[in-house]
N, C-alpha and C positions, 0 to 999 in steps of 0.2 A: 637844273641840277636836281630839285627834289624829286620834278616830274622823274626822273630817268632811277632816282631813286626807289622812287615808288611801283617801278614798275621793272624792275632788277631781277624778279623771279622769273622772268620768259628768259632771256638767257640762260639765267642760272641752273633752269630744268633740259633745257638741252644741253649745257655743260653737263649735266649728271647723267642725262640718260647716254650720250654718247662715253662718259664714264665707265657704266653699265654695262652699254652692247662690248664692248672693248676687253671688260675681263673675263673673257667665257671662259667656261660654260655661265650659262646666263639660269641662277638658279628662278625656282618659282616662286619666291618671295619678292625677289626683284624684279621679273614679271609684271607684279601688280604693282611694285612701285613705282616701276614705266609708267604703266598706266596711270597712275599717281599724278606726275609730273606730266603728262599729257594731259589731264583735267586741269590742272592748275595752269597750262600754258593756253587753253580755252577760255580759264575763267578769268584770268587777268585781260588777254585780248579780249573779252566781253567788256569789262569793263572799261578798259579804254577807249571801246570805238563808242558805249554809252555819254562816257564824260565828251565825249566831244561831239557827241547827238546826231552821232552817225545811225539809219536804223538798219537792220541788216539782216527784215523779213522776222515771219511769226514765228517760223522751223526753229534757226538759230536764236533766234530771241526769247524761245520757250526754254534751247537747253542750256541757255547762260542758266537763267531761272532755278532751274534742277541741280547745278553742279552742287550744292551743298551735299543734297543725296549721293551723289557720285561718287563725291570724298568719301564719305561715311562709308557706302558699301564698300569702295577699295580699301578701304583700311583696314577692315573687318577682315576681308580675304587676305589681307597682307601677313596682318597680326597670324589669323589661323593656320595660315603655309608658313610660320614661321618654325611653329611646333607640330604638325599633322596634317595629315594630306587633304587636303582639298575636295570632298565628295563633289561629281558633276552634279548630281542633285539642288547641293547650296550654290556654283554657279548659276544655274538655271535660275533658282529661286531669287537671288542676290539680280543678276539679269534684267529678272521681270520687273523690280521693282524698280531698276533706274530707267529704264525704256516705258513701261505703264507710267509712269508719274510724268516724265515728258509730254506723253502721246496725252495725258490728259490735260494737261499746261496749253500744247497744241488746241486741240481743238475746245479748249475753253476762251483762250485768246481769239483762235477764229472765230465763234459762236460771240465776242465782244464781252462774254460774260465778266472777266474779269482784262486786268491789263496789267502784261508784265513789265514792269519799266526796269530799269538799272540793277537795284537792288531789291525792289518790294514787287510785293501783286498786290496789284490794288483791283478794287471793283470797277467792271465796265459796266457801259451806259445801259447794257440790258440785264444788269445784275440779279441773283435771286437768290437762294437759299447755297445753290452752291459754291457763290464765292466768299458764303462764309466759313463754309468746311474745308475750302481748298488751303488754306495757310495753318489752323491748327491741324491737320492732316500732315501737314508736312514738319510741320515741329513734332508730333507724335514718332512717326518713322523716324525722324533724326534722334531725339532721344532713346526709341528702342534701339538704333546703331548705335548708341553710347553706350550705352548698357551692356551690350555684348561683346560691345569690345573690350570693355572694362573687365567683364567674365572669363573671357579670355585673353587679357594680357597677365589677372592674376593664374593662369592655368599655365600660360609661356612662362612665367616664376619659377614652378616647380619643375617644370620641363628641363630647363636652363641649371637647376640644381642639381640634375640627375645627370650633366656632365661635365658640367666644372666645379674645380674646389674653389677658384676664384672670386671672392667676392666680388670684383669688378664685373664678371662675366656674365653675373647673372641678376646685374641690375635693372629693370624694365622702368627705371622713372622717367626714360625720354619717350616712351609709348606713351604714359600716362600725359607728362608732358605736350606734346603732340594733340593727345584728344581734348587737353583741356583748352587748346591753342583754340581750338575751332568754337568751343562754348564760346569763349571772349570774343570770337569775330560775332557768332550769332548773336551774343547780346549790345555789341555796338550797332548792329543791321535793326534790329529791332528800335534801340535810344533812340537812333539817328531818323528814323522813318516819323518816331513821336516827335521828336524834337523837330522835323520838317517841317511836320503838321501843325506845330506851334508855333512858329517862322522864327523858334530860338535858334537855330542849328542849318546851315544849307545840307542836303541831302548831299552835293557836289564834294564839301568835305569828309562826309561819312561813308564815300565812297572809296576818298584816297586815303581814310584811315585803313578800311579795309583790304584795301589792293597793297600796304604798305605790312598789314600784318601776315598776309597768304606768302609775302616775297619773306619774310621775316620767317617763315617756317620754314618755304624751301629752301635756305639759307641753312636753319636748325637742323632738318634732314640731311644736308650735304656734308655738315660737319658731324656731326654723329655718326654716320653712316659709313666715311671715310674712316672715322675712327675706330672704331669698333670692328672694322672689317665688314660688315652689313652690305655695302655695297659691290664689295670687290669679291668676296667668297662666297659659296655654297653654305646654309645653314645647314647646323647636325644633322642628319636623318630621323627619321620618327622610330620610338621605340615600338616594335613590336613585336609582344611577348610569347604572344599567341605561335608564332611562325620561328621560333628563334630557333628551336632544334633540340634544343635542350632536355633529353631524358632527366629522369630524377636522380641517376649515377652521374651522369655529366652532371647535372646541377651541385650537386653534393662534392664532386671530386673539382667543378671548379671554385667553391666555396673553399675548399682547404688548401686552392692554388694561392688564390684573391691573399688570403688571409697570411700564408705564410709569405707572400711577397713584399705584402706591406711592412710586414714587421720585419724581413731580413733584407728586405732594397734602400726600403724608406724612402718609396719615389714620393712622398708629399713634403720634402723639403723641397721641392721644386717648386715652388710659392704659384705658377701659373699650371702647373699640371691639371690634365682635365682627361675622361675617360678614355676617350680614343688612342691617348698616351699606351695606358695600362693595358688596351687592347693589343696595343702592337708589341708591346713585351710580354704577353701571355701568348699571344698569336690566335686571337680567339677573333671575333667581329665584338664592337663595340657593344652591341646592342643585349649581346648574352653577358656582358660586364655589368649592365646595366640594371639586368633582370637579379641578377645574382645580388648587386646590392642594394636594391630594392625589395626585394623579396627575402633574401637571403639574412639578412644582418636589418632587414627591417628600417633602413635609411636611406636618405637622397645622399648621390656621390656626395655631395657638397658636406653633407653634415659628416658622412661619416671619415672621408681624409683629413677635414679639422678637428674631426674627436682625439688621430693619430695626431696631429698637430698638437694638442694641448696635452696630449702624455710627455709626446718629446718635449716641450714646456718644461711638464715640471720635474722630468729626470734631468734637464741641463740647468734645471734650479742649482742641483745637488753636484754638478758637477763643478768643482774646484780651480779646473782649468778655464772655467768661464765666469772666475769673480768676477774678471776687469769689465762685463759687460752690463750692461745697462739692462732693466727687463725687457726692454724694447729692441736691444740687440741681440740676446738671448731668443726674445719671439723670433728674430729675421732669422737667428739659426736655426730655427724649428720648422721653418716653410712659411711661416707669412711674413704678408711683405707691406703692411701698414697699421697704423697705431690704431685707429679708428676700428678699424675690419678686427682685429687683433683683441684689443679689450672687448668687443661686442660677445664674440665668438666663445672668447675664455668664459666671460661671467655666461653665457647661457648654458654652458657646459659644466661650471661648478658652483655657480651661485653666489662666487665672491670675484673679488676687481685683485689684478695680480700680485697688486701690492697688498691687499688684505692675506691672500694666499700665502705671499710668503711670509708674512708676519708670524701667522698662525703656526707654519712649517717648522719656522726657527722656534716659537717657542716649545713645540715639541719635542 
């Protein structure tokens, strides 16, 4: 039972990628997340046929080795095609460096230089300078892929804010989540190898730790990803300002469309509304929605529909037929739709908590 636990994520990734192929179009973020769950259904099969000391040649025993890297660079392209398009260029370059780090694994392992076992490289019997670059080399690369990705999950943030008002829509901690997933595996690989060496710890168990926390991601991924929509839909398109079309009379005349809509529709009481909405009632493309209020009014969609948010606030302060409500019923009449999101939003926009605000109102 634990075995079959443990090793739960090879199904699990073919459940998901047949998931995947199933809701087309098949956008290019989930593309790489195929490819995602395709490394992970290598890297667990690696480790299973290791635990049971199957050997299965230097080829595929070099690119168990590398899937670390593997991870890393898909995720990085995953994260990037989430918010912008993908240059062939960083392919190419993203490429090189999971196939070059292989090809060097290979023929270091053939040369006997070093020896890849399960989870470690260790030194072979003709060792020399370079199997001691060969492992902080590869922590180096792994941590520049953290780095980057981390650079750009906070840049998907902003992106995510330029078309939902929704707090929930533009939360990225399961990105962050996710990358720190893999720090915690890398520092169990590492304990476990010391602790090997010191005959406190079998190597055999810090295997099925780690085969037990890669199934525990793609588990993480499948539910997130289900839920959020991630897996089943197309992400927003990229903004692009440059190409939008937009003269500076268009621009100007659709600032005074934007503006008077908002104040006389009041589409942000629709507590989930988000650009594409506002696009399809102006009849514009999204992305000159976008530029407009970004440019225009100087804010992310996100800030600027909960700025209208906290007016309607505080005129339904004042309004008499909403004594019976609660501030918290009051907000949901205004367009949000949780207490949390709610008080966050008010106080960065007035510098007091709702209850202070009205205090102050009334004694006015």
């Amino acid at each position: 039972m634990l075995e079959a636990l443990i090793f739960v994520g090879v199904p699990h990734s073919l459940l998901l990628i047949a998931t995947i192929v199933y809701n087309k179009p098949i956008s290019k973020p989930n593309k790489f997340l195929i490819g995602w769950f395709v490394v992970c259904i290598y890297h667990l099969t690696f480790y299973r046929l290791g635990l049971d000391g199957k050997c299965i040649g230097n080829v595929w025993q070099s690119l168990g080795a590398a899937m670390p890297i593997f991870h890393m660079v898909i995720i990085y392209l995953y994260v990037n095609a989430l918010h912008k398009t993908v240059a062939k260029n960083k392919l190419l370059y993203s490429g090189a460096i999971c196939l070059g780090y292989w090809m060097i694994l290979i023929i270091l392992n053939f040369l006997d230089i070093i020896k890849v076992d399960v989870i470690a490289i260790l030194p072979g019997s003709n060792s020399n300078i370079l199997a001691l670059v060969v492992a902080p080399s590869f922590l180096l690369v792994f941590l520049i892929f953290v780095l980057l990705i981390v650079r750009d999950v906070k840049e998907l943030g902003l992106h995510l804010q330029s078309i939902y008002s929704d707090r929930k829509k533009i939360s990225t901690r399961w990105l962050t989540y996710w990358v720190a997933s893999f720090l915690v595996i890398s520092i169990v690989i590492i304990v476990g190898i010391l602790l090997s060496d010191l005959g406190i710890w079998p190597l055999r168990s810090a295997v099925k730790l780690v085969c037990f926390l890669l199934s525990m991601q793609i588990f993480f991924i499948g539910i997130v990803g289900i839920g959020n929509g991630y897996l089943l839909n197309n992400t927003p398109e990229s903004i692009r300002y440059q190409k939008s079309g937009l003269t500076k009379d268009g621009f100007d005349s659709l600032k005074v469309r934007l503006n008077q809509y908002l104040t006389e529709t009041k589409p942000y009481l629709n507590s989930e509304l988000k650009v594409q909405d506002v696009a399809i009632d102006l009849n514009v493309p999204s992305y000159q929605i976008s530029q407009v209020v970004n440019e225009g009014f100087n804010k992310t969609f996100f800030d600027l529909i909960n700025e209208y948010r906290v007016d309607e606030f505080k005129r339904n302060l004042n309004d008499q037929s909403l004594d019976h409500l609660s501030l918290l019923g009051i907000a949901f009449e205004s367009g949000f739709n949780s207490k949390s999101s709610f008080y966050k939003i008010f106080k960065s926009h007035t510098g007091l908590a709702p209850s202070e605000y009205k205090k102050r109102i009334k004694k006015s």
